[in-house]
C-alpha positions as CSV (number, residue, x, y, z in Angstrom):
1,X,53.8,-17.2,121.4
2,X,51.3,-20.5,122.2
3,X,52.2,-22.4,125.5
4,X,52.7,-26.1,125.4
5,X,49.1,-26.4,126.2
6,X,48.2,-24.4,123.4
7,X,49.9,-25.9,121.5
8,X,48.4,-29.4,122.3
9,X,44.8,-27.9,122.2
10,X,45.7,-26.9,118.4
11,X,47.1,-30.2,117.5
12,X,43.7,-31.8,118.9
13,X,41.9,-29.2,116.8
14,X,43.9,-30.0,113.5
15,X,43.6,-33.8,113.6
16,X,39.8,-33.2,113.8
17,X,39.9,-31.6,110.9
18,X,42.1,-34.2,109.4
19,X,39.8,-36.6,110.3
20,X,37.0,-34.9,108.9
21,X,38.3,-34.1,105.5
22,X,39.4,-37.6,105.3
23,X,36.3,-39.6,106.1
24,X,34.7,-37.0,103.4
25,X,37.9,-37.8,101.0
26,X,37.1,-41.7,101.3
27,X,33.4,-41.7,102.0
28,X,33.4,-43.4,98.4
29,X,34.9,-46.5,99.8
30,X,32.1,-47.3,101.9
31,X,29.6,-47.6,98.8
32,X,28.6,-50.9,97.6
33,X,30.6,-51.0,93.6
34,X,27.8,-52.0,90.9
35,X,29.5,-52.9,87.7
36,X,28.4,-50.9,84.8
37,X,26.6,-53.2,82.6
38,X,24.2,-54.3,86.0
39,X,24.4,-50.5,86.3
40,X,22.7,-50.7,82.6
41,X,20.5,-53.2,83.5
42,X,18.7,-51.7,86.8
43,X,18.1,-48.2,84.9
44,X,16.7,-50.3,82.3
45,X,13.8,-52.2,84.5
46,X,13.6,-48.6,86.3
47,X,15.4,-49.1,89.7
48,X,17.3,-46.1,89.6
49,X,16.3,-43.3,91.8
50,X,18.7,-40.7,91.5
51,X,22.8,-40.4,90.6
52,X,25.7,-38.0,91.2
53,X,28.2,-37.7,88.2
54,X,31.8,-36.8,88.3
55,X,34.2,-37.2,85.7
56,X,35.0,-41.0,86.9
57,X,32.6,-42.6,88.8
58,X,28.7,-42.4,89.3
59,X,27.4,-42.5,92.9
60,X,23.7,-43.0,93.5
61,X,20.7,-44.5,95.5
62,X,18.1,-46.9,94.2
63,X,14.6,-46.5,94.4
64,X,14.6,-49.1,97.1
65,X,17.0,-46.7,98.9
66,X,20.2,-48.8,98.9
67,X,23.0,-46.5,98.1
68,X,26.1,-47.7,95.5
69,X,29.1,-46.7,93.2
70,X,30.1,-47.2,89.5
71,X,32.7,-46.7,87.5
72,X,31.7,-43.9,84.3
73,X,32.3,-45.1,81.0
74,X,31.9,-43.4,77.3
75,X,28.3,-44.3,77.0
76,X,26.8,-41.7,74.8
77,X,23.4,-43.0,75.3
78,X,23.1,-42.6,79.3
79,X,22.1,-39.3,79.5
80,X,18.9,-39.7,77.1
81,X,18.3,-43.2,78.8
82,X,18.6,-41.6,82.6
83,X,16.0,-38.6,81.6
84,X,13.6,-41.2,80.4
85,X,13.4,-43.3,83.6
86,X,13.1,-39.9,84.8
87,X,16.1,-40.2,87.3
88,X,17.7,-37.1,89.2
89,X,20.8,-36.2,87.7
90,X,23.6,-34.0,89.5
91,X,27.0,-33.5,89.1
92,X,30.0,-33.2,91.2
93,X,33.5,-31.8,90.5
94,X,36.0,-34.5,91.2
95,X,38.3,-33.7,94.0
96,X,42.2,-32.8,93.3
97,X,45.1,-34.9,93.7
98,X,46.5,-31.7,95.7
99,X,43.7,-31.9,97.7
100,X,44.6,-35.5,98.5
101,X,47.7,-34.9,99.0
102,X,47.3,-31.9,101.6
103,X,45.1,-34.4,103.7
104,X,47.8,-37.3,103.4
105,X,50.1,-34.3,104.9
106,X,48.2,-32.4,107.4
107,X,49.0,-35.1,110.7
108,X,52.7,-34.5,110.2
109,X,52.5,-30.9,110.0
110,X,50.8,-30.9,113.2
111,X,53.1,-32.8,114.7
112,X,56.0,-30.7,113.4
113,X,54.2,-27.6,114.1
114,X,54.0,-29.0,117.9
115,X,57.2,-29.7,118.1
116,X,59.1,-26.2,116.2
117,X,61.3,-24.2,118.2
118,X,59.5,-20.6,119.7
119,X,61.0,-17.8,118.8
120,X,64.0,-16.5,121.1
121,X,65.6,-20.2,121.3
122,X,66.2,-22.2,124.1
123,X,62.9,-24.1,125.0
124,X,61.0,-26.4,121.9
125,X,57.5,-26.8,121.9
126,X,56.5,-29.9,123.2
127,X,59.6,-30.7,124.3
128,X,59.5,-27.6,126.6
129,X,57.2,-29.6,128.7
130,X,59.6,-30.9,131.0
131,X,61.7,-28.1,131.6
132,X,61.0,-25.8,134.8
133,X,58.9,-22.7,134.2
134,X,60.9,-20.7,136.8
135,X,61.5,-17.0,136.2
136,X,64.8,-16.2,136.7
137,X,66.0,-12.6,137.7
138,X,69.8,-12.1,137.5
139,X,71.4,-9.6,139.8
140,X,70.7,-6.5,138.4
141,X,67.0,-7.4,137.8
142,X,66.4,-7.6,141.6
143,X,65.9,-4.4,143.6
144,X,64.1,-5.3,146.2
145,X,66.3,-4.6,149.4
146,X,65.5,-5.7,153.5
147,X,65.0,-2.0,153.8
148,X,61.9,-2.5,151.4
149,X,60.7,-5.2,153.9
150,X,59.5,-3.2,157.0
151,X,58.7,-5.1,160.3
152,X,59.6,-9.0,160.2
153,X,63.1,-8.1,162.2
154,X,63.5,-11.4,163.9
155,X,63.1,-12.9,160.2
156,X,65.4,-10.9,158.6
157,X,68.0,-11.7,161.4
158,X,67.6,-15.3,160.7
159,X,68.3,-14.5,157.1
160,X,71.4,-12.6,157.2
161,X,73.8,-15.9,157.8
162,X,72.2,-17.0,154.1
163,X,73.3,-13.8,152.7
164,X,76.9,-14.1,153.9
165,X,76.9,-17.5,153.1
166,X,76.5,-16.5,149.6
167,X,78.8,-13.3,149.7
168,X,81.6,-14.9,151.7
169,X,81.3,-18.7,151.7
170,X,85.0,-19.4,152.6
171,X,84.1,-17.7,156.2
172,X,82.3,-20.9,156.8
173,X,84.2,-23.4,155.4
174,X,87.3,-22.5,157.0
175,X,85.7,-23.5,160.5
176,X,83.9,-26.7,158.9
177,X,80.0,-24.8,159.0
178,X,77.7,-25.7,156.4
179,X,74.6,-23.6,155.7
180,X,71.3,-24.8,155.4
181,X,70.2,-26.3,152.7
182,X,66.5,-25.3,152.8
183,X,64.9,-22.1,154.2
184,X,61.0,-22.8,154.9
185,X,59.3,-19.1,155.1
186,X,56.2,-19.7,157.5
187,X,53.4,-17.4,158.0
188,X,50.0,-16.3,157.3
189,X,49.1,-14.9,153.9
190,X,49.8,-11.3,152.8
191,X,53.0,-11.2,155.6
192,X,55.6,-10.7,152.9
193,X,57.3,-14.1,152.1
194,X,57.7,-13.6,148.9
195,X,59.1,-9.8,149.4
196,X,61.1,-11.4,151.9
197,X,62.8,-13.7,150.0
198,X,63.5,-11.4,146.9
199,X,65.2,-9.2,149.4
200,X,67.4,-11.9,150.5
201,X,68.3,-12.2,146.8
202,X,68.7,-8.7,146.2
203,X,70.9,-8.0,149.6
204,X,73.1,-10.9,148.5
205,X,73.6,-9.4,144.6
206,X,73.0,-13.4,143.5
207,X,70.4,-14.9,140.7
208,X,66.6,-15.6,141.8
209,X,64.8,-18.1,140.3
210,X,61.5,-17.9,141.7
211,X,58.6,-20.6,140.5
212,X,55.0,-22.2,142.2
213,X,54.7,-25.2,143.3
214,X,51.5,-25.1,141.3
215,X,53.8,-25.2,138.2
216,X,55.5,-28.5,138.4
217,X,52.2,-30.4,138.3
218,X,51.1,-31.4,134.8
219,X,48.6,-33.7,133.5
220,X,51.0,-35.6,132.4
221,X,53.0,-38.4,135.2
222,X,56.1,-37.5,134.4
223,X,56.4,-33.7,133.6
224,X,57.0,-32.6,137.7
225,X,60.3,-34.6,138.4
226,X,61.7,-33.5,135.0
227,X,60.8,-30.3,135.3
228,X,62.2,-30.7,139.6
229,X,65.3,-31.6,137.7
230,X,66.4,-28.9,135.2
231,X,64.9,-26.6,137.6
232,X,68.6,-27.7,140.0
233,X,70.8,-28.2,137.1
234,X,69.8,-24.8,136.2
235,X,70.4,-23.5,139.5
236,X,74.0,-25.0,139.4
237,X,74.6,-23.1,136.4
238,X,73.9,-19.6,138.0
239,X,75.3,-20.8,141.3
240,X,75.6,-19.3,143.7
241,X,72.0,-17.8,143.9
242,X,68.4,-18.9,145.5
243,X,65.4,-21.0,144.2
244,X,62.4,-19.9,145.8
245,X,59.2,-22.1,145.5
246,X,56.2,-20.1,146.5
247,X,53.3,-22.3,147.9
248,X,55.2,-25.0,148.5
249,X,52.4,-26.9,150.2
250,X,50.6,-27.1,146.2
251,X,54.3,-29.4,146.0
252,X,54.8,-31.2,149.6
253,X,51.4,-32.1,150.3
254,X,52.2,-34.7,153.1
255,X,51.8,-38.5,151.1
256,X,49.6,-41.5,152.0
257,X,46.3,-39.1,153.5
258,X,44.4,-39.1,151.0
259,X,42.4,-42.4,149.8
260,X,43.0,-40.7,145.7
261,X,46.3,-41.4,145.4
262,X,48.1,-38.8,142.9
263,X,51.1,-40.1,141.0
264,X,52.4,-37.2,139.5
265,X,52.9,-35.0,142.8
266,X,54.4,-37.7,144.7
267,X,56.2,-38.5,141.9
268,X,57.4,-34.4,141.9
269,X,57.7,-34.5,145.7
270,X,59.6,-38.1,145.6
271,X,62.4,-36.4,142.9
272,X,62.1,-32.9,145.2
273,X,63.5,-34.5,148.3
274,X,66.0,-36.7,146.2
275,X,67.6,-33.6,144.9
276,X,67.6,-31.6,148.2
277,X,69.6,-35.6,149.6
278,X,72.1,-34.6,146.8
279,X,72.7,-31.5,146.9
280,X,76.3,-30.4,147.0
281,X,75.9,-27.5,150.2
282,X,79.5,-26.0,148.7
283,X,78.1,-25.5,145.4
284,X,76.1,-21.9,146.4
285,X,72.7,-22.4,145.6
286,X,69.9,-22.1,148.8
287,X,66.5,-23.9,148.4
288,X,63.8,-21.0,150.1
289,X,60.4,-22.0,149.9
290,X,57.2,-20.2,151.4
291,X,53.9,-21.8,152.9
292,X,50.8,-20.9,154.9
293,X,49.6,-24.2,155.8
294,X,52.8,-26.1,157.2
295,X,50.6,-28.4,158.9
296,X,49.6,-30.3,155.7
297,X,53.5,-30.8,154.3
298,X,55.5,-34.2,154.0
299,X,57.1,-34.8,157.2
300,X,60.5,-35.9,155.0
301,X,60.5,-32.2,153.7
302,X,60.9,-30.7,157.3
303,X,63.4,-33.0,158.8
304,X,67.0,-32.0,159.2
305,X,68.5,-31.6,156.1
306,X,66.0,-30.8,154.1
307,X,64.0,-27.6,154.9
308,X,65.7,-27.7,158.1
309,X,65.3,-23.8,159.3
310,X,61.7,-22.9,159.1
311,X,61.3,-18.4,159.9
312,X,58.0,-17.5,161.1
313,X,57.1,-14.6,159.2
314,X,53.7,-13.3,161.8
315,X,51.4,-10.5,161.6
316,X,53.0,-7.2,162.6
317,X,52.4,-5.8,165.7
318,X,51.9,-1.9,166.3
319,X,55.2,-0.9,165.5
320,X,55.3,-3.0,162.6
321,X,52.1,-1.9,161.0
322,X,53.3,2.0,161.7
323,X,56.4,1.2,159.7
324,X,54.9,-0.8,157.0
325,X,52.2,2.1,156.7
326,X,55.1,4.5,156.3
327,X,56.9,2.4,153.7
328,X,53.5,2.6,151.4
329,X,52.7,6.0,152.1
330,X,56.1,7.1,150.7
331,X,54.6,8.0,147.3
332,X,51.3,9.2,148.4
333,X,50.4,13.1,149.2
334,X,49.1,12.7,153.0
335,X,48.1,16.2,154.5
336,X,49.6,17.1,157.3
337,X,47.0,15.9,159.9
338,X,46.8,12.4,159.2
339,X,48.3,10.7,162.4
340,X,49.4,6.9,160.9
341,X,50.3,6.3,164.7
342,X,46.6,5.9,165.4
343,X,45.7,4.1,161.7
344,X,48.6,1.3,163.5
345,X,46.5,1.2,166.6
346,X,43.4,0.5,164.6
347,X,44.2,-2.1,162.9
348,X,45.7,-5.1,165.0
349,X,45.5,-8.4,163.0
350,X,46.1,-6.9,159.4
351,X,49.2,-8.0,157.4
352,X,51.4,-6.1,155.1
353,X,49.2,-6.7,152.3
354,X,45.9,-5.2,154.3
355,X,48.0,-2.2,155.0
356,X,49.4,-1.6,151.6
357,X,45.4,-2.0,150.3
358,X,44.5,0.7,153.1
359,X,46.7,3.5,152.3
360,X,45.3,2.7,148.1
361,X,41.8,2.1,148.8
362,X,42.2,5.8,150.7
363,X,44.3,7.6,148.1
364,X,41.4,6.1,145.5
365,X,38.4,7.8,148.0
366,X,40.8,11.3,147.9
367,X,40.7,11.2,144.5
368,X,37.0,10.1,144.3
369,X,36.3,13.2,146.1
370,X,38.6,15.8,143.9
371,X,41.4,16.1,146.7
372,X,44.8,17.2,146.5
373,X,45.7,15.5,149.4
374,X,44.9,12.3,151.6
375,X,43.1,13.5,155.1
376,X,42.4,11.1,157.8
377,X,39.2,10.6,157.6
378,X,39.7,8.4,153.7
379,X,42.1,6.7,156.0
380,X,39.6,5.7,158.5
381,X,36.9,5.2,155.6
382,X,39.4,3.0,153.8
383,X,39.9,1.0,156.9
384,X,36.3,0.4,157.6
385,X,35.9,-0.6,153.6
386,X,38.1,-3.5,154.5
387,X,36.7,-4.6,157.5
388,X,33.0,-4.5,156.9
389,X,32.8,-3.8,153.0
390,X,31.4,-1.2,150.6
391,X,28.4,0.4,151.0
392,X,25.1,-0.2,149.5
393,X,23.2,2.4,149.8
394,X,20.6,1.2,146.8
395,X,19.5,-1.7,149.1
396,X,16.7,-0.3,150.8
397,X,14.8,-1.7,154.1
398,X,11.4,-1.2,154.8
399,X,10.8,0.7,158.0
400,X,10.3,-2.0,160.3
401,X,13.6,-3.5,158.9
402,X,15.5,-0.6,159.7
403,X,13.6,-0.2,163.1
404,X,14.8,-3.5,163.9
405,X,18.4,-3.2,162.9
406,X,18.6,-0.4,164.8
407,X,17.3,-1.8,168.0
408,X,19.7,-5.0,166.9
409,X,22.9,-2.8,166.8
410,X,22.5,-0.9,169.5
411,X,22.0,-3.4,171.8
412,X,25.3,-4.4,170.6
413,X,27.0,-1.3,171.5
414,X,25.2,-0.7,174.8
415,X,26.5,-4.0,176.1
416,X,30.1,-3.3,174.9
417,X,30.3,0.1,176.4
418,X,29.1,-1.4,179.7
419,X,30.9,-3.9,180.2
420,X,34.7,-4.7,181.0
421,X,36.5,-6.5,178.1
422,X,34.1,-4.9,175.8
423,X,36.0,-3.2,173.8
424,X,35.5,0.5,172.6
425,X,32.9,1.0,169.6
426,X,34.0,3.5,167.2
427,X,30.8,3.3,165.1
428,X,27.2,2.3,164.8
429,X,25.9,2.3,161.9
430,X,22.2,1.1,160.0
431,X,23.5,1.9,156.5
432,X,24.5,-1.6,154.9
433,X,27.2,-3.2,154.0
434,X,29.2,-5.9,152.8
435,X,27.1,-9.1,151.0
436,X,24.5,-9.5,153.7
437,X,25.4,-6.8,156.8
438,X,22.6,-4.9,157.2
439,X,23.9,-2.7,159.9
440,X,27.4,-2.7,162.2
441,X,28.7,-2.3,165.4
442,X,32.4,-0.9,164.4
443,X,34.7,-2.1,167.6
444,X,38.4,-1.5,166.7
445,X,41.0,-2.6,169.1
446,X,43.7,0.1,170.4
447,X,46.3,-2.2,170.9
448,X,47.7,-5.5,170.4
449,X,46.7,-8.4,172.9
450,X,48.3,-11.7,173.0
451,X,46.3,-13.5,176.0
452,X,42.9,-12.8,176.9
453,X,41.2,-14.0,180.0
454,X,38.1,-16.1,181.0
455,X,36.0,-13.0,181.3
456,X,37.0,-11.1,178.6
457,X,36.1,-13.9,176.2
458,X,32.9,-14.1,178.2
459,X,32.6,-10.1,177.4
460,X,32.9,-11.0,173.7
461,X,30.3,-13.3,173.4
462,X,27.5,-11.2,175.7
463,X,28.5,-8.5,173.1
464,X,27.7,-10.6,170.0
465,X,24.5,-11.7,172.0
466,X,23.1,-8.4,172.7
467,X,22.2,-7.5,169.0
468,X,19.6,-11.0,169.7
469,X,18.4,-9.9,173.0
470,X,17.2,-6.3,172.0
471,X,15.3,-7.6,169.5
472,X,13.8,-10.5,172.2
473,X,13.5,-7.3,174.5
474,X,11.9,-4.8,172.2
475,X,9.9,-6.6,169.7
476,X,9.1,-10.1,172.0
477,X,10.6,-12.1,169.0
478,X,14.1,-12.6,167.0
479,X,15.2,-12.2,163.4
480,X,17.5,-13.8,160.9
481,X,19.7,-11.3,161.2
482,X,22.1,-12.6,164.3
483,X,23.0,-16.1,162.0
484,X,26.6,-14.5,162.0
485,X,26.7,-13.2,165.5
486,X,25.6,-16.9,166.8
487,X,28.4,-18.2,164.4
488,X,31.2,-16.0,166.6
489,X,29.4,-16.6,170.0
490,X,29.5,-20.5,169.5
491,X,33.1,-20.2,168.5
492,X,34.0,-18.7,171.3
493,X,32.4,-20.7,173.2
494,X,33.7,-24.2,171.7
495,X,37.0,-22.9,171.9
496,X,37.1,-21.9,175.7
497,X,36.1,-25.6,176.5
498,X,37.8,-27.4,173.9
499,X,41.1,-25.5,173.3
500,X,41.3,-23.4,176.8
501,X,39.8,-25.7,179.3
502,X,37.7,-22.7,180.3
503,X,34.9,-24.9,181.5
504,X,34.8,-26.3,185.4
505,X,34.0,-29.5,184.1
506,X,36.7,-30.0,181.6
507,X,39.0,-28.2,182.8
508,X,41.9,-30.1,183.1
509,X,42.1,-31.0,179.5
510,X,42.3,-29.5,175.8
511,X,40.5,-31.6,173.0
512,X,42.7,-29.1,170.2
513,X,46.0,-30.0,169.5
514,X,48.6,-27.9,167.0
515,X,49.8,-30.2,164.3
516,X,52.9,-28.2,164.2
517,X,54.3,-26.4,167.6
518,X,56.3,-24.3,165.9
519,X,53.2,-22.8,163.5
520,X,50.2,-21.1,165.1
521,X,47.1,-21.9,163.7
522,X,48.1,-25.0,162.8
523,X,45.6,-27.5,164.3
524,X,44.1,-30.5,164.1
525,X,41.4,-32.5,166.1
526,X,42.2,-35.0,168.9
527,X,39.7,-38.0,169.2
528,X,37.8,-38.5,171.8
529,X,34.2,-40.8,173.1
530,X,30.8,-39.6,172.5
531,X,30.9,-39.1,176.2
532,X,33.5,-36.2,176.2
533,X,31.5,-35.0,172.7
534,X,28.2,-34.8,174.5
535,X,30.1,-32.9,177.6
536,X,31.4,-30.9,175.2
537,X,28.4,-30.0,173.6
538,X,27.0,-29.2,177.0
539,X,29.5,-27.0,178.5
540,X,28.9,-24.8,174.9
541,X,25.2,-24.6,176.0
542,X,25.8,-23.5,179.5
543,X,28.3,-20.6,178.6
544,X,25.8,-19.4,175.8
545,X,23.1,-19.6,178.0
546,X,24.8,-17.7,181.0
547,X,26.0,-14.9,178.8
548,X,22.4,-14.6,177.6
549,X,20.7,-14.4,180.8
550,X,23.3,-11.8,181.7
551,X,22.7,-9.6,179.0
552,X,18.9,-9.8,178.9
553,X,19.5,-8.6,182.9
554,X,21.5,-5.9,181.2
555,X,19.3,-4.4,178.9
556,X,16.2,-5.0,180.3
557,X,17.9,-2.1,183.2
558,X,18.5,-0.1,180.0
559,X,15.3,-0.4,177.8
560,X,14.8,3.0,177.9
561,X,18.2,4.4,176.6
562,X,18.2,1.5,174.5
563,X,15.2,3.1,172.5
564,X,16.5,6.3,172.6
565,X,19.7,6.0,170.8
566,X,17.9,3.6,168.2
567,X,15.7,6.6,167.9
568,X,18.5,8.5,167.1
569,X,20.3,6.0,164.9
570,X,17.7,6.0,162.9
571,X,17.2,9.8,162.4
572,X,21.3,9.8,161.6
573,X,21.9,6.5,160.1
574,X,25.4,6.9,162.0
575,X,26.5,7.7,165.3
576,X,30.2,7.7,166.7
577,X,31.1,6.0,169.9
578,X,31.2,9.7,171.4
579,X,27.9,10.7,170.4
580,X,26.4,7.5,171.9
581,X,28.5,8.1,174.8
582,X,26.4,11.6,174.8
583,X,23.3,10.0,174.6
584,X,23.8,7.9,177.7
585,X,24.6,10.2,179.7
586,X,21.9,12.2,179.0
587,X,19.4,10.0,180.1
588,X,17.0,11.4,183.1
589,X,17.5,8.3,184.8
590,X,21.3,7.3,184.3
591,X,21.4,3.9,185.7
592,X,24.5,1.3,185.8
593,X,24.7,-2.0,184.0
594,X,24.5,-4.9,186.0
595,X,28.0,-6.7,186.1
């Protein structure tokens, strides 16, 4: 069936075409009348040029151009008298009353059209507009169960009091509790919000009506409150059950930031927070909602008694990931050496949703490859598909290119392996991938970290400088092809002596603020003069320029082992951190980095 948009975009279409076929229908009236006998009179002195002839009028053009209309009589002579002024006769069948008519009609069966009743009841056309979009799913049609949700424990134990609420509301009541009325699910994307809260729905056996906040903005000021409206009444009709909003922040953008002001959100918003004021907490029905950028919501929806208990729902840790990479590899064939303990340690930082892409993007290489059975190694392969990309094996590099990528790459590695904070490189690689990576330096972390220090960050950026420096050290000149690295190693850097107050000039302050303590990630920037800018700036400078002298004392030790395992990435297009590993310590001349 046509959506109300649809719908509208037709009814535009058909007045066109009324429009059309009318100003054709009464193009007539726009022709200077002649009456007949003048009509007579300019054939006769040969001012006629040509003339269309229906069965009641005569339209035509003089030979002076101007156009004009007369009415046709019984003249048996006309015919004889227009072929001897030689003028250019054609006729025209005279249009239909029906057709008429059917023009006359066509506006109100738009109109009616637009406003008919789908098929299956309940919602009209146009009149659908303002009713909420919201998908509901009654009991039966929601499976999804906490023990479908793995990891997020601490979220699930804040969610268990709504769940009783809604099985046994009498237990609070007795002793004078009232729930919550709003649930705010916080966290970064792909963590399983929306899972979350469809568990909640399916442990408590109640309706769901889930909807976007994307959906209750129309183009029309108006549509969002109505729609806010019948999306509660509904709700009090299946009650008790849960309305869950996902990207709430589309909805409860905060008001009065931005100089454009839009009506119909804050309008939305406005009738939003009016029914959340009057809502009836003994009725049974919870308001859940889901965001990842808290920081930008309306202050009024976060306040008590509103969306007054927010659950952080974070990135897993190690654990979390393991059982999460168990829960998706439930239905796929693993052979019996794959270790999913060691895929967990690998990849620190991913959500839910990375995981679940994982274990697919590495039963899709098994079957690629005409496996029965998913090994390790299209686990690994899958993993470094989402971190760097796919291959691209068809872009070739000249030989100097490659020559210099390798260099670039190792220099990367060398520094990492040498240096404390490092971190362990898996891979090395020349072939490339991604958009724009012409080679990598695969460094995967082995476990999770939640503070680092001044010198590890300080380890980071020499790493992402080294790739620049064995290009200064082996060709006497740098490429285009450390823009990213320099990207990292000044973010590093700004964040140390802006966020950290990892700088001994600025130390005692941080220029970064969260807009939100409750919500990593949530920040905003804190004014400050030109003066503290320009310190800023400066304190960037010196940490760049210390980690660079550091690492052109580090390679410039190594130059020689530097050159010989970019000779033999080249021959291999690959080596493994062990291999490198191998090739240092075969050097005649092992000598240690400089600190």
């Amino acid at each position: 069936m046509l959506s109300s948009k649809q719908r509208i975009w037709l009814l535009i279409a058909m007045l066109g075409a009324w429009l059309a076929a009318s100003a054709l229908l009464e193009r007539r009236f726009s022709l200077p009348v002649l009456a007949y006998s003048d009509f007579r009179s300019a054939l006769a002195s040969d001012q006629i040029g040509e003339v269309t002839v229906s069965a009641s009028r005569i339209d035509g053009r003089k030979k002076s151009g101007e156009p004009f209309e007369t009415v046709r009589v019984d003249d048996a002579g006309l015919f004889a008298e227009l072929q001897k002024h030689q003028v250019k006769v054609t006729g025209r069948e005279e249009s239909s009353a029906w057709m008429s008519i059917l023009v006359s009609l066509l506006p109100v069966a738009a109109i009616a059209f637009l406003f008919w009743p789908r098929a299956g009841g309940g919602r009209t056309g146009l009149m659908a507009i303002g009713k909420n979009q919201a998908r509901v799913y009654l009991e039966k049609d929601v499976p999804v169960r906490f023990a479908d949700v793995a990891d997020v424990d601490e979220a699930k134990e804040e969610l268990r009091e709504v769940i009783e609420f809604l099985q046994h509301p009498e237990k609070f009541r007795r002793l004078g509790g009232k729930i919550p009325k709003g649930v705010l699910l916080v966290g970064p994307p792909g963590t399983g919000k929306t899972l979350l809260a469809r568990a909640v729905a399916g442990e408590a056996m109640v309706p769901f009506l889930s909807i976007s906040g994307s959906e209750f903005v129309e183009m029309f000021v108006g549509v969002g409150a109505a729609r806010v409206r019948d999306l509660f009444h509904q709700a009090r009709a299946l009650a008790p059950c849960i309305i869950f909003i996902d990207e709430l922040d589309a909805l409860g953008k905060a008001r009065g930031i931005s100089p454009i002001a839009n009506d119909e959100r804050e309008q939305t918003l406005n009738q939003l927070l009016v029914e959340l004021d009057g809502f009836d907490q003994r009725v049974g029905v919870i308001l859940m909602a889901a965001t990842n950028r808290p920081e930008i919501l309306d202050p009024a929806l976060l306040r008590a008694g509103r969306f007054d208990r927010h659950v952080l729902v974070d990135r897993p840790d190690r654990g979390g990931r393991l059982a999460i990479l168990k829960l998706h590899a439930r239905g796929v064939s693993l052979s019996a050496s794959v270790d999913l303990d060691a895929i967990a340690g690998m990849t620190a930082g991913l959500v839910g949703a990375d995981l679940a892409n994982l274990v697919n993007e590495a039963t899709l290489l098994a079957v690629r490859r005409g496996k029965d059975k998913v090994d390790q190694a299209e686990l690994q392969e899958a993993l470094e598909r989402i971190i760097t990309g796919l291959e691209k094996r068809n872009r070739v590099l000249t030989a100097a290119e490659k020559e210099r990528v390798a260099h670039h790459e190792v220099g990367h590695a060398l520094v990492a392996v040498s240096t404390p904070g490092g971190g362990e490189v898996q891979k090395i690689s020349i072939i490339p991938r991604g958009i724009s990576a012409l080679g990598y330096t695969l460094q995967l972390p082995t476990e999770d970290r939640f503070l680092l220090t001044q010198s590890e960050l300080e380890a980071k950026i020499a790493v992402l400088l080294a790739g620049r420096v064995a290009e200064e050290i082996v060709f006497g000149e740098v490429s285009t092809g450390a823009q990213d690295d320099l990207l990292k190693a000044t973010d590093i850097a700004r964040t140390m002596v802006k966020a950290y107050g990892m700088s001994p000039l600025l130390k005692e302050a941080s220029f970064e603020r969260s807009a939100q303590p409750g919500f990593p990630g949530a920040t905003r920037e804190q004014e400050y003069s030109a003066e503290v800018a320009r310190e800023i700036d400066g304190e960037v400078r010196r940490i760049l320029a210390a980690q660079h002298a550091r690492v052109l004392e580090m390679l410039g030790a190594r130059k020689e082992d530097l050159r010989r395992a970019a000779r033999a990435l080249l021959e291999r297009e690959t080596l493994s951190g062990a291999e490198l590993q191998q090739i240092l310590a075969a050097s005649p001349r092992p000598r240690a980095l400089p600190a």
